[in-house]
ZAMARGU-4260 file (C-alpha; in steps of 0.2 Angstrom, whole numbers, plus 5000, padded with zeros to 4 digits):
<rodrens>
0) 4866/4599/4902 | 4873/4586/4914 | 4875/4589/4934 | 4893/4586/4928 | 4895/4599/4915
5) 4886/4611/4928 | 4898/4606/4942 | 4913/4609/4931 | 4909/4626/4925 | 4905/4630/4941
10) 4921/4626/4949 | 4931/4635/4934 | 4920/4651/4938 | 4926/4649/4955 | 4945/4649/4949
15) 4942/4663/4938 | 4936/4673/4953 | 4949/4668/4966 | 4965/4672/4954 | 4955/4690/4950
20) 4954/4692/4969 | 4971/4686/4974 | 4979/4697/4958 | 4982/4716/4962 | 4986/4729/4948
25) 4990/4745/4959 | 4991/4760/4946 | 5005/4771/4945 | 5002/4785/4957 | 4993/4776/4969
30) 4993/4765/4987 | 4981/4751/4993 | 4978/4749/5010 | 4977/4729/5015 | 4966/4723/5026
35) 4970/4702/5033 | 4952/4696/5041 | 4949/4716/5046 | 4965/4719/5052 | 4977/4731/5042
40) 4991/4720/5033 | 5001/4728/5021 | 5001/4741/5009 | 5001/4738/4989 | 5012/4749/4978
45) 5010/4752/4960 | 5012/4737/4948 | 5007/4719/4952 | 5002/4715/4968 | 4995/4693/4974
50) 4985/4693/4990 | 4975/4680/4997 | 4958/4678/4990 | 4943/4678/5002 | 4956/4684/5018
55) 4962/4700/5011 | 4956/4715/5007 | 4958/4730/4997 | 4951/4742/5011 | 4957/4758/5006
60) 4965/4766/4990 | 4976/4780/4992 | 4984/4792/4981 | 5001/4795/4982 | 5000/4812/4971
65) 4999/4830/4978 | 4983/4833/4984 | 4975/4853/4985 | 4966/4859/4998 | 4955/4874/4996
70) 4953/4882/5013 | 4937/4891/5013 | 4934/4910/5017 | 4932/4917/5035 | 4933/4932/5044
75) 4947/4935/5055 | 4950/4948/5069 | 4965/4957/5068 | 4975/4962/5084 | 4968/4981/5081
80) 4951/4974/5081 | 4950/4976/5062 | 4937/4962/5052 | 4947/4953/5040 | 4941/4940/5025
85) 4956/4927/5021 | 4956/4912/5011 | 4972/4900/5009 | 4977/4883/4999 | 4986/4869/5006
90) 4997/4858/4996 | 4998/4840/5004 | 5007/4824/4999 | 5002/4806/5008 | 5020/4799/5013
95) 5013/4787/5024 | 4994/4780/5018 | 4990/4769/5033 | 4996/4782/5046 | 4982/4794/5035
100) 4969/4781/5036 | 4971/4776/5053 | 4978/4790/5061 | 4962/4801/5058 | 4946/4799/5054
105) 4947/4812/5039 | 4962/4819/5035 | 4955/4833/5022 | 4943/4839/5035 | 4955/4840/5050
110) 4967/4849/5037 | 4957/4861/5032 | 4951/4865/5052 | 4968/4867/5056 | 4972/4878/5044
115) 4959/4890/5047 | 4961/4890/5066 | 4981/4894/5063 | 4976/4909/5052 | 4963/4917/5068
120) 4975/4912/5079 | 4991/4922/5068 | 4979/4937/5061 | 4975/4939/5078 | 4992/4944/5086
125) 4996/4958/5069 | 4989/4973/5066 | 4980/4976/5051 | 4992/4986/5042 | 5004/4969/5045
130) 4992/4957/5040 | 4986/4965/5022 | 5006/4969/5019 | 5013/4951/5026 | 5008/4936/5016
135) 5024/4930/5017 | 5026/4931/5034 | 5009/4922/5036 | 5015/4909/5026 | 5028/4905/5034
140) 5021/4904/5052 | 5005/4895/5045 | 5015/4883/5037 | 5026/4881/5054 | 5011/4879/5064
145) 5004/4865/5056 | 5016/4855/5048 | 5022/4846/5063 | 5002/4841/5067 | 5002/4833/5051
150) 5016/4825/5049 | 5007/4812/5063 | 4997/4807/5051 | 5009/4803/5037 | 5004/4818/5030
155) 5019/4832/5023 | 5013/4850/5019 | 5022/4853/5003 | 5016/4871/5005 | 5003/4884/5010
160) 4999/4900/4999 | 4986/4914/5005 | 4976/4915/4990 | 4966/4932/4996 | 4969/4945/5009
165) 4951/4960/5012 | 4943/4967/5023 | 4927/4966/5028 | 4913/4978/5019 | 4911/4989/5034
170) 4928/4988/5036 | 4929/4995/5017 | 4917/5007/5021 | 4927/5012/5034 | 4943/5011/5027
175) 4938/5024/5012 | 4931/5034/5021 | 4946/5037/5032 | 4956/5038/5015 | 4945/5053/5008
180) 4947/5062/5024 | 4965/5060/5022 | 4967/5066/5005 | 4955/5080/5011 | 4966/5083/5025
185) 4980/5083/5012 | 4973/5096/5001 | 4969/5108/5015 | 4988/5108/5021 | 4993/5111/5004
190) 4982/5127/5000 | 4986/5134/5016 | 5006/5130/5014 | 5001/5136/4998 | 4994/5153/5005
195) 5006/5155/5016 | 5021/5154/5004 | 5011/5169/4994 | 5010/5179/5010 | 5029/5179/5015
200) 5034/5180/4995 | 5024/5197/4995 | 5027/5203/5009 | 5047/5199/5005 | 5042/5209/4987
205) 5034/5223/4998 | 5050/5224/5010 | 5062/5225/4995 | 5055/5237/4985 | 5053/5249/5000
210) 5072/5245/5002 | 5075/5250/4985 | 5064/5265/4987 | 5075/5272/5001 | 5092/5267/4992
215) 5083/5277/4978 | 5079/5292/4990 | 5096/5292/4997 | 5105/5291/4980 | 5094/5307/4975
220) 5100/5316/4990 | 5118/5313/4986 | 5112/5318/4969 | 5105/5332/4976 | 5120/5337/4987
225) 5133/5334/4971 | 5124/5345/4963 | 5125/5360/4975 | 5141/5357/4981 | 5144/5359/4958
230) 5134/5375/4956 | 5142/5382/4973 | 5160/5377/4967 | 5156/5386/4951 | 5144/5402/4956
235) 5151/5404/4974 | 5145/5403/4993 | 5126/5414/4989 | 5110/5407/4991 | 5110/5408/4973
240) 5117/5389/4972 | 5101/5383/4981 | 5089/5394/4976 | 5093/5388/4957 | 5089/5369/4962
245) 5075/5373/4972 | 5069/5382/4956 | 5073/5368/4943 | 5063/5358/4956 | 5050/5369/4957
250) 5047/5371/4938 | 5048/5350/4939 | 5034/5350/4952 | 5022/5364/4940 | 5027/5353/4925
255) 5021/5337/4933 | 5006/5344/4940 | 4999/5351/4922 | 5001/5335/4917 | 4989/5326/4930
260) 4972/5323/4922 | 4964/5331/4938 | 4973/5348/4935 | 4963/5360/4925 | 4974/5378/4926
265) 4990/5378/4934 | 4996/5398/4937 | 5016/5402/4939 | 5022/5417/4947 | 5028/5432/4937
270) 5043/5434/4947 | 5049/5415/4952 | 5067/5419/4960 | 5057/5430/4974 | 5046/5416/4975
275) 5058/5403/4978 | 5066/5416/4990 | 5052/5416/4999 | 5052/5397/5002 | 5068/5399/5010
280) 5062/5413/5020 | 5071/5424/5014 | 5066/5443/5011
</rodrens>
């Protein structure tokens, strides 16, 4: 191969290497960052892009999709001095690639920093009732205490969602055991309310059936005095009136008591008017 062949092909490889580096074919969903002679220059968008070859440089390539950021797990110190484990994700979007590029050093990191020292700084002012029932409320101050930071950087916090909310396992501990002794608490004020409501129901029962027992007892007087007032009306003003109900009540009373189980002979008088006259005390 002559020097001139050689020389020829070199110069066409040179071509072929200066069009590749002065043509740029930016992909949909993504920005390049040009640099002039270490300088930034401009920034590419998606479809064909000419630069200068050997001056320019593609320095950085930045996506202009939404990008996810796990935010790790940490423990937080609620305002009751309560141990909490919160984790979040942040939803970002590049509006402005060299502000993101040059603006910080890494925008993922710093991101994810911020995020986590907003969370301390807000769990710290609830207590921990609030902050295991106010993810929303969370959200929205998270998202309020960033997004201004970020947007510095050409950066837009599409959203931030608090992916888990617990507390710590002592604070678990803690926590369960306080339950139980609530429900245990619970269950003792029920059996005595329970007890107590059985007491004032008997003793109600007990109250109205002594009421009833004296009504009874009064009706039986009146009973009673109907009855003499009958007989008197009919056999006259004698004792004879009373001495007949005190005998009917008398022969009640022996009929009653040879019935009982413990009675074994029960004896009546021969003569039970005298006998009944005697109770009255009369001769």
């Amino acid at each position: 191969m002559s020097v001139g062949t050689i020389v020829v092909l070199a110069f066409l490889a040179f071509v072929a290497t200066t069009i590749f580096k002065g043509v740029r074919l930016v992909p949909q969903g993504y920005k390049w960052i040009v640099q002039r002679l270490g300088k930034y220059h401009t920034t590419l968008g998606p479809g064909l892009n000419f630069v200068i070859p050997y001056i320019d440089e593609v320095a950085y390539k930045i996506t202009t999709k939404d990008i996810v950021l796990d935010i790790p797990s940490q423990e937080v110190i609620t305002r009751d001095n309560a141990v909490l484990v919160m984790n979040a994700v942040a939803y970002i979007n590049i509006t402005t690639p060299e502000k993101a590029v040059y603006g910080i050093e890494n925008y993922s990191w710093a991101i994810q920093n911020m995020v986590q020292t907003s969370l301390r700084s807000i769990a710290g002012e609830m207590s921990l009732d609030d902050a295991l029932s106010s993810r929303d409320q969370i959200k929205a101050k998270l998202k309020a205490a960033i997004s201004e930071d970020i947007s510095d950087w050409g950066i837009t916090l599409k959203t931030v969602e608090i992916q888990d909310i617990q507390p710590s396992h002592t604070m678990q501990s803690a926590m369960e055991a306080q339950a139980a002794a609530e429900r245990q608490r619970r269950a003792t004020v029920t059996k005595a309310d329970g007890e107590k409501q059985a007491a004032i129901l008997e003793a109600d029962g007990r109250l109205e059936a002594s009421r009833r027992d004296a009504e009874a007892q009064v009706v039986l007087a009146e009973a009673s005095k109907r009855a003499i007032e009958m007989v008197t009306s009919a056999v006259g003003d004698k004792e004879t009136p009373v001495a007949y109900l005190l005998g009917e009540q008398y022969v009640k009373a022996m009929q009653e008591l040879a019935k009982s189980s413990n009675a074994k002979t029960v004896v009546l008088p021969a003569d039970v008017l005298n006998t009944i006259r005697g109770l009255m005390g009369k001769h």
